[in-house]
Each structure stands twice: as C-alpha cells, then as structure tokens.
N, C-alpha and C positions, 0 to 999 in steps of 0.2 A: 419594461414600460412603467412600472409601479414605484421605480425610484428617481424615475424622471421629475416628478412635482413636487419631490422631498427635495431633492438637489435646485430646482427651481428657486424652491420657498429657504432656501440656505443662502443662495447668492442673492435674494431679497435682504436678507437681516443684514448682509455683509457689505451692500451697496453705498451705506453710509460711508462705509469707511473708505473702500476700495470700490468704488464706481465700474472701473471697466474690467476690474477682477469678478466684482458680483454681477454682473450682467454676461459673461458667458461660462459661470461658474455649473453654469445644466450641461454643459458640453465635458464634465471632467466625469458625468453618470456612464459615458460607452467606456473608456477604460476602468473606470469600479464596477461595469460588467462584464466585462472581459476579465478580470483577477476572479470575480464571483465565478463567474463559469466552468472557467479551467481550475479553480478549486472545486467543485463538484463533480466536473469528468473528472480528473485526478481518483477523489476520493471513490469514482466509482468500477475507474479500473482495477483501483486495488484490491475494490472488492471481489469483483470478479476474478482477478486472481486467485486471491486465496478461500474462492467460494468452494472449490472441494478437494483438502487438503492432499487425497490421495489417488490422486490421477498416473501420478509417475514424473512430474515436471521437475525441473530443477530446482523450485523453490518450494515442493511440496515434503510432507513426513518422511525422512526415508524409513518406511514401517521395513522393508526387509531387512537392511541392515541393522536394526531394535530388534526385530524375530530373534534372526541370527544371532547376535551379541548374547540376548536372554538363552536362547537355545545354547550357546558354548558353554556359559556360565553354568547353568544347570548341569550339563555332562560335567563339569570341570568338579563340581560340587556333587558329583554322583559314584567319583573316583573313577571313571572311564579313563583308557587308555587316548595315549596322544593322537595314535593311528585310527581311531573311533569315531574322534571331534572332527567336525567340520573345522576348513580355514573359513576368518570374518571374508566376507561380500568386500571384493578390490571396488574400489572408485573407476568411474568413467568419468571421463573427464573432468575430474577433481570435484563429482559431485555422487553422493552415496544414492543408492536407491532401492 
C-alpha cells in the first residue's frame, strides 16, 4: 500500500507527455509488488535452508565425510597399516554426508 502514491505521483509527472500512459501508471505498483515479494520469500527460503548447516540434508556440511578424510589422513600420517585405516564414507545418492 505505501508504493501506491509513489506510483501515483510518477504517472502525475508523466501525464504530460503520455496522457493515458500516466493515468493508469498506479496500476503497474501490483506487479512491482508481486517481483518485491517473491523476492523476499525467495530470500527467505533460502535462509531457512541453510539456517542449520548440519542437520544431515542434501545441501548441508558433509561433516562426516570431513571427520573421516581428517581421520584417514592422520592414520596415513601416523604410518598405520592399510588394514588399520578406515575406507572414505561411500555417497548416497551422489550426495556425501
């Protein structure tokens, strides 16, 4: 409702030139609120998404498979035997976790 009198007083200054363009130029304020909006949900899905990195989601940290890699690494670097090491964390469905 607060961009309705802007868009109003816009198709005022424009009236000169374009008559029946600026007189239903307040009617172009529902879709520049419709783009504002769904830019805001948007932005606020995504937050909600990635609001706690480590839940276990497809798009979250894979912290186990990071554990793991560090954990190989370090036996590898401790001189342990092959048979000692853990194998790295397989993918599910071509996503780590």
């Amino acid at each position: 409702m607060a961009i309705v009198p802007q868009f109003a007083e816009i198709g005022t200054s424009i009236m000169k030139e374009h008559p029946v363009f600026g007189d239903l130029f307040v009617w172009l304020s529902i879709p520049f609120y419709v783009i504002v909006a769904w830019i805001f949900h948007t932005m606020e899905r995504i937050g909600r998404t990635g609001e706690n990195p480590f839940e276990g989601s497809a798009n979250d940290v894979p912290i186990s498979t990071i554990a793991r890699g560090i954990e190989i690494d370090l036996r590898q670097n401790l001189g342990e035997s092959l048979d000692e090491i853990p194998k790295p964390l397989a993918a599910i469905y071509d996503t780590q976790m």
